[in-house]
N, C-alpha and C positions, 0 to 999 in steps of 0.2 A: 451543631445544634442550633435551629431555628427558635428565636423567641416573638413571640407575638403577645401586644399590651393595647388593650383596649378601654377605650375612655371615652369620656361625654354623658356618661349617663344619668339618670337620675329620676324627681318625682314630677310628675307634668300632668297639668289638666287635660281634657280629652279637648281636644282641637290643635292642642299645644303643636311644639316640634323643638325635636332636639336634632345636636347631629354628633353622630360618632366617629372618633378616632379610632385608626387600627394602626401601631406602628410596630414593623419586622426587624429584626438585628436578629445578627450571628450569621453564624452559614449559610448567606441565602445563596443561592446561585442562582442569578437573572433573575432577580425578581421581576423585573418587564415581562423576561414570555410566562411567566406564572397565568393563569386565569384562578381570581381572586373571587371569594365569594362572602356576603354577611351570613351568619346562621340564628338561629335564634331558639331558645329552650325553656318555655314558661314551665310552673309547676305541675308535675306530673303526667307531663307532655314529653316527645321526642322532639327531639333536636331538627328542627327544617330551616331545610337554605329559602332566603329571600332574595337577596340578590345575587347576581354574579356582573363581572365585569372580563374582558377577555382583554387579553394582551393588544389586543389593538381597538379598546375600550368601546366595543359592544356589549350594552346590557340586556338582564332578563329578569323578572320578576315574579316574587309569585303573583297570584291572582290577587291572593288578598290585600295585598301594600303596592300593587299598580297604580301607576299615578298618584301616589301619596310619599314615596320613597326614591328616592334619588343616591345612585350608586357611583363612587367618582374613586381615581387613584393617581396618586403622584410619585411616578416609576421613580424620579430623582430622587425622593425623600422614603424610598420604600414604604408608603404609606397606604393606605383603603382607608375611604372616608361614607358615611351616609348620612345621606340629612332625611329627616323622620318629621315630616309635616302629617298635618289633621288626624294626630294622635287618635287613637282609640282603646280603652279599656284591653279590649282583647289583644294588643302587639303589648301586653306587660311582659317581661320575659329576663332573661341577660341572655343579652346577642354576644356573638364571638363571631370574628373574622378566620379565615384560613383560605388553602389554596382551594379550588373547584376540580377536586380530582379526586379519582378511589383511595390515593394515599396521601392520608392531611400529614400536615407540621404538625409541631406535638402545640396542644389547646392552648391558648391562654386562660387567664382568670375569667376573660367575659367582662361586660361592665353591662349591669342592672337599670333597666328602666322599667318606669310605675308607672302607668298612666291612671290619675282617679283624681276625683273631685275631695 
């Protein structure tokens, strides 16, 4: 069993920037060839991937956090990291990490960010 814990999150002005941790333990097998992805799930909203990162650390993003969000991973430390610069109200959410495939790991808790004045 895969566990995935994500952290960094919190309350931020809009410009702000945070960056989030994503760390994997348990059962992983190769976490390297994995292709990693952030997700993110505001109120009342479905759950959308924003970044992904591919095992030989190619990324992709959506449209709306282009250029604003930077997707990185540390195969050593089984880790997916983002850094979340020029905050906006509308990325308020809790993001969660997982793999970028039809069959995720089971979810973590997500870690909550607010963006507001």
């Amino acid at each position: 069993q895969v566990q995935l814990v994500e952290s960094g999150g919190g309350l931020v002005q809009p410009g702000g920037s945070l960056r989030l941790s994503c760390a994997a333990s348990g059962s992983i097998f190769s976490f390297s060839i994995r292709a990693m992805g952030w997700y993110r799930q505001a109120p009342g909203k479905q759950r959308e991937l924003v970044a992904t990162i591919s095992s030989g650390g190619s990324t992709n993003y959506a449209d709306s956090v282009k250029g604003r969000f930077t997707i990185s991973r540390d195969n050593a430390k089984n880790s997916v990291s983002l850094q979340m610069s020029s905050l906006k109200p509308e990325d308020t959410a809790v993001y969660y990490c997982n793999v970028n495939s039809v069959s995720f790991w089971p979810w973590g808790q997500g870690t909550q960010v607010t963006v507001s004045s």
